[in-house]
C-alpha positions as CSV (number, residue, x, y, z in Angstrom):
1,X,95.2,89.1,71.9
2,X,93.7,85.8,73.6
3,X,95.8,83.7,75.5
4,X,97.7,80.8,73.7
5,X,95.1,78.0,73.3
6,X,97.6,75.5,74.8
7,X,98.1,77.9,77.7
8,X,96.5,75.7,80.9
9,X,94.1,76.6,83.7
10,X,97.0,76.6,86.9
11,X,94.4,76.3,89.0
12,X,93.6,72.6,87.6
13,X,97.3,72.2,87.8
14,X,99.0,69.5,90.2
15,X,101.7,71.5,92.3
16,X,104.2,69.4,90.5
17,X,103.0,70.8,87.4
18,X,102.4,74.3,88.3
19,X,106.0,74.5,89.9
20,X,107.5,73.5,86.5
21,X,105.0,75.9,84.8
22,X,106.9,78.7,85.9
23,X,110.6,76.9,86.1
24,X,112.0,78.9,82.8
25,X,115.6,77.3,84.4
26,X,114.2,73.6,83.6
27,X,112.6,74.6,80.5
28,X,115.3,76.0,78.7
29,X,118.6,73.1,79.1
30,X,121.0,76.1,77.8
31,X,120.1,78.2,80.0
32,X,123.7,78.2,82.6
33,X,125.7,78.6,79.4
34,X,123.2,81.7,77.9
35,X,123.8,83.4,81.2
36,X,127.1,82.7,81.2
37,X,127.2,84.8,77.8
38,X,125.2,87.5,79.5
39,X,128.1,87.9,82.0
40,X,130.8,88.3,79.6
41,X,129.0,90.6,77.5
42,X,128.1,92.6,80.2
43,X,131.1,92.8,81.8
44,X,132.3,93.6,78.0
45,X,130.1,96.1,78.2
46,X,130.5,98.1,81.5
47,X,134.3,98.1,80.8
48,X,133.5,100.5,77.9
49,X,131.1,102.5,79.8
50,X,132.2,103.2,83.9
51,X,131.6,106.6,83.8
52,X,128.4,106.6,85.5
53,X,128.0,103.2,87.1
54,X,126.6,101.9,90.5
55,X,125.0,105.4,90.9
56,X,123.8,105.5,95.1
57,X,119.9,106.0,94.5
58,X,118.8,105.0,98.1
59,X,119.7,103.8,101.6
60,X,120.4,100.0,100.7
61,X,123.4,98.2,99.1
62,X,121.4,97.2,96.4
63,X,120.0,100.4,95.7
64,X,121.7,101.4,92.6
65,X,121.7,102.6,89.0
66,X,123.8,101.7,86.1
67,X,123.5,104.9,83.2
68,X,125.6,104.1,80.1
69,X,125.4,106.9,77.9
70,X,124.5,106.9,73.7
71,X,124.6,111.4,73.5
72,X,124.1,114.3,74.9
73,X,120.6,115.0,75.9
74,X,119.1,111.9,74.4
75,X,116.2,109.6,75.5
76,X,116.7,107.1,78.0
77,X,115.6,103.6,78.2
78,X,114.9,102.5,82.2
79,X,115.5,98.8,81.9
80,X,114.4,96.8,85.0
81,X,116.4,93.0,85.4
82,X,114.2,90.1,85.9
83,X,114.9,86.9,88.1
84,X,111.7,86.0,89.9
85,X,112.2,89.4,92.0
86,X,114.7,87.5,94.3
87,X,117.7,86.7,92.0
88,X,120.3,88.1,89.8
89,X,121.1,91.4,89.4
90,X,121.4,94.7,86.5
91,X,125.1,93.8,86.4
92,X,123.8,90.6,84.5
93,X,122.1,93.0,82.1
94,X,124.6,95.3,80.8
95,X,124.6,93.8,77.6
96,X,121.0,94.4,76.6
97,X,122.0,98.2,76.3
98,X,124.3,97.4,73.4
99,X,120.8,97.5,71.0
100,X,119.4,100.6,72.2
101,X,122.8,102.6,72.4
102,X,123.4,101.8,68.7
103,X,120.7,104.6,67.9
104,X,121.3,107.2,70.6
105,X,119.1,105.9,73.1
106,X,120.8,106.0,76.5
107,X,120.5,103.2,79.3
108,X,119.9,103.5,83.0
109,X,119.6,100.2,84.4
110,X,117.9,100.3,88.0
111,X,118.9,97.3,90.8
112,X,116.9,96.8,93.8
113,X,116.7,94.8,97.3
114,X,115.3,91.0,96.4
115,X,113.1,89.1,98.5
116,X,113.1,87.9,101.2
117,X,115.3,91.1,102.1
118,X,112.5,93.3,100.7
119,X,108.4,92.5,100.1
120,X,107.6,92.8,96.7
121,X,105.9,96.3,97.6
122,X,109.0,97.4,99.1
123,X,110.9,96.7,95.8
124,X,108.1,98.2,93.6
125,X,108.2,101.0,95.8
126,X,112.2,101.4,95.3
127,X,112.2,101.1,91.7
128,X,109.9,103.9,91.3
129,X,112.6,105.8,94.0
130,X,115.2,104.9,91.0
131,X,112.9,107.0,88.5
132,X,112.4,110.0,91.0
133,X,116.4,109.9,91.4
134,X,116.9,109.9,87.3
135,X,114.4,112.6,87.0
136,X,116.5,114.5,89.4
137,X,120.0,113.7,88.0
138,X,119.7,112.6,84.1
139,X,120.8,116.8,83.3
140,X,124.0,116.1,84.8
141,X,124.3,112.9,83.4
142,X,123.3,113.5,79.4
143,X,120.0,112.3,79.3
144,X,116.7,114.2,79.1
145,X,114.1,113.4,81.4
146,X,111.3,114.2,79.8
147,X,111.9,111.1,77.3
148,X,112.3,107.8,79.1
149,X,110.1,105.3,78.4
150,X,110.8,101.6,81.1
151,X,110.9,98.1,80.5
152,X,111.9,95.2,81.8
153,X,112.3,91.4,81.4
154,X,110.7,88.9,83.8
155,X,110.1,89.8,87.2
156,X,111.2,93.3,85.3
157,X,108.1,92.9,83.2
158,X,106.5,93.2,86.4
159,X,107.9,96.3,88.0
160,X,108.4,98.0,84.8
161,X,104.2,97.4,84.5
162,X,103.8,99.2,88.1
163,X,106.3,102.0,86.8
164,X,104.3,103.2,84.0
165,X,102.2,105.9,86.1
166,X,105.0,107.4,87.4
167,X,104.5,111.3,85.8
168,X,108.1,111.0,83.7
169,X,107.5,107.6,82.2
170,X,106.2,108.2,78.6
171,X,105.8,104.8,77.3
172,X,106.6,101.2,78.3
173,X,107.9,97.7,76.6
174,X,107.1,94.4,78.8
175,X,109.3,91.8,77.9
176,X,107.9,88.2,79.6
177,X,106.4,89.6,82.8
178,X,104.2,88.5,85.2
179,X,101.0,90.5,85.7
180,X,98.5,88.5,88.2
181,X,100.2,87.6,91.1
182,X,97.9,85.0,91.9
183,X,99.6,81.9,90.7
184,X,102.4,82.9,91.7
185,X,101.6,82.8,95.2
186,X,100.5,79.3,95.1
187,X,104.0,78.2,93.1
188,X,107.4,77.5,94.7
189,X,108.5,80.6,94.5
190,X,106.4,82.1,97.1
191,X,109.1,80.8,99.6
192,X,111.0,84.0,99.7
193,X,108.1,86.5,98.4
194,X,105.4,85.6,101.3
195,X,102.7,86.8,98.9
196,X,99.4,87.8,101.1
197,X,95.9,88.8,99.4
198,X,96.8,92.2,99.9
199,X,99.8,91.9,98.7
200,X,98.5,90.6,95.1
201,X,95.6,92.5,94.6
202,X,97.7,95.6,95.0
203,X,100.6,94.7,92.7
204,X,98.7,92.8,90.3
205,X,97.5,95.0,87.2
206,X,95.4,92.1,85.8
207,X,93.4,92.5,89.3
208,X,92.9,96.4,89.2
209,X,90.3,98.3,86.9
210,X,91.6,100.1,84.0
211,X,95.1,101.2,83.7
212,X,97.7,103.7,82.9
213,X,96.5,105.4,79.5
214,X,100.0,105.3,78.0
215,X,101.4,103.7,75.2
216,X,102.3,100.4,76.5
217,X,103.9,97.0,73.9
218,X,103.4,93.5,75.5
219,X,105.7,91.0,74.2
220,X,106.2,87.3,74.8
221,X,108.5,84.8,73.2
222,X,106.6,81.7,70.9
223,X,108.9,79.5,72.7
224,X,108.2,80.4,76.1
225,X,106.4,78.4,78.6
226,X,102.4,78.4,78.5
227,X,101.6,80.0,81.5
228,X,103.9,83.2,80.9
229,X,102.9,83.6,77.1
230,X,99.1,83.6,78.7
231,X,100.5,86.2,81.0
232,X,101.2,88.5,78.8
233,X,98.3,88.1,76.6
234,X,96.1,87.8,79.3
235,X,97.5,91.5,80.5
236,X,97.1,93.1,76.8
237,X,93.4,91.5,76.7
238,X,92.7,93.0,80.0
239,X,94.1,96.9,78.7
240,X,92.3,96.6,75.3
241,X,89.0,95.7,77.3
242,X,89.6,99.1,79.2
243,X,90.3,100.9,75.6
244,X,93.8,101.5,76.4
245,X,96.8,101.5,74.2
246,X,98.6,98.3,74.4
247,X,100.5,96.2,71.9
248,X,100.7,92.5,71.9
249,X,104.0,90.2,70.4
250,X,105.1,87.5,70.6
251,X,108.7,86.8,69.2
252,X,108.6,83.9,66.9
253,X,111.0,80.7,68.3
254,X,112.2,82.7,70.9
255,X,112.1,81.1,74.4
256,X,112.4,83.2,77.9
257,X,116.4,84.0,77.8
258,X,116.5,84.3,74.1
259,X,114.5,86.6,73.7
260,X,116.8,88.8,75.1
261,X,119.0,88.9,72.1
262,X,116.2,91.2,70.4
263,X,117.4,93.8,72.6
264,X,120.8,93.1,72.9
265,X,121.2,93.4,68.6
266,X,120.7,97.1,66.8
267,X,118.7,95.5,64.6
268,X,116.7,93.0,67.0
269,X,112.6,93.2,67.3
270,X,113.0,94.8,70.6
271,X,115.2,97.4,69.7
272,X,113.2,97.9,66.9
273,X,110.2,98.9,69.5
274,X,112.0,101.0,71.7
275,X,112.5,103.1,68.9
276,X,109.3,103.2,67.6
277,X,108.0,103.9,71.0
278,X,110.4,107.0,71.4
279,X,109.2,108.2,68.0
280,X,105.5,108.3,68.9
């Protein structure tokens, strides 16, 4: 679980290069057409499935949950989108359920308020407000809420890593996140997210002691950029110092979109580790 030996330091970094260290748009040519995939399957996807969509979870526009249903009184999956914490949105995500849903796993896919509209503790704070509103409602809706397990992609990663206390998470799958703020905060994407100290030490689960002692899988994509594969192993390193549970992946060729398609397919590596968490 030690970081990728080609993974460099970003604090030697020009800002040039730490800027495109983290520019997953510039490092991956295809990535406009991918997305533009993501959309039509997940439009695909949410035409088979408006029952329970754009369900009203809080006070602001954003504030909303998408719950596409596998069976009666199943487990749920919380998946959490990714883009930097200040773009896209779950609507791009819809089609990531398709994997999960194949084996009776619902999906509740959780939007939130981006930066600058919202700090970054205001969204972690209304993601866990998503939770507390499926706790509440997943009864009425066909899920059981004593099996959800969260995970998310990206910035998702992220949120989905300061989800995991919350009492009726059981388990949780990182896909690509971002675990110390730090470098973050000296990139160009701290335009919109106004990182302070405060700010990083408190949201940053590489900076804090110890952890949440749940079953937690960390996964990263071979192809990905340097500095988010040694994210991720970094964050693994740091739980299996503390002695607790973690998993570390990475998905072989895969690069930061990609990777995606391993939840997306029944039979993808992701899938194939929700399921495995839901088993334990």
């Amino acid at each position: 679980m030690s970081a990728p030996v080609d993974a460099p330091d970003w604090r030697k970094l020009t800002q040039e290069q730490l800027d495109l260290g983290f520019n997953n748009t510039l490092h991956v040519p295809e990535t406009p057409s991918i997305v533009a995939e993501w959309d039509r399957l997940s439009a695909e996807m949410r035409a088979r499935h408006p029952q329970s969509l754009d369900l009203r979870y809080g006070p602001r526009e954003r504030n909303r949950i998408d719950f596409l249903k596998a069976g009666d009184d199943g487990p749920t999956l919380v998946f959490i989108h990714g883009g930097y914490w200040q773009t896209r949105a779950k609507e791009n995500f819809t089609f990531c359920a398709a994997g999960p849903m194949a084996h009776g796993i619902n999906v509740a896919l959780i939007g939130y308020t981006l930066a600058p509209d919202a700090t970054l503790g205001q969204i972690v704070d209304e993601v866990r407000t998503g939770i507390d509103y499926l706790v509440t409602e997943l009864p009425a809706l066909g899920g059981d809420p004593d099996r959800m397990i969260v995970s998310g992609w990206s910035a998702g990663g992220h949120l989905s890593s300061m989800s995991l206390g919350h009492p009726h998470i059981k388990a949780g799958l990182l896909i690509s996140g971002i675990y110390d703020l730090e470098p973050i905060s000296h990139s160009y994407l701290n335009a919109k997210l106004n990182l302070d100290d405060a700010t990083i030490q408190r949201n940053s689960p590489m900076r804090n002691p110890g952890g949440v002692n749940k079953p937690l899988v960390i996964v990263a994509g071979s192809g990905e950029l340097p500095l988010l594969r040694k994210q991720s192993a970094d964050y693994a390193a740091h739980r299996a110092a503390h002695g607790l549970p973690v998993i570390y992946e990475e998905i072989p060729k895969a690069n930061h979109f990609t990777m995606m398609d391993e939840l997306a397919s029944p039979t993808g590596r992701l899938t194939t580790l929700v399921r495995q968490l839901f088993a334990r």
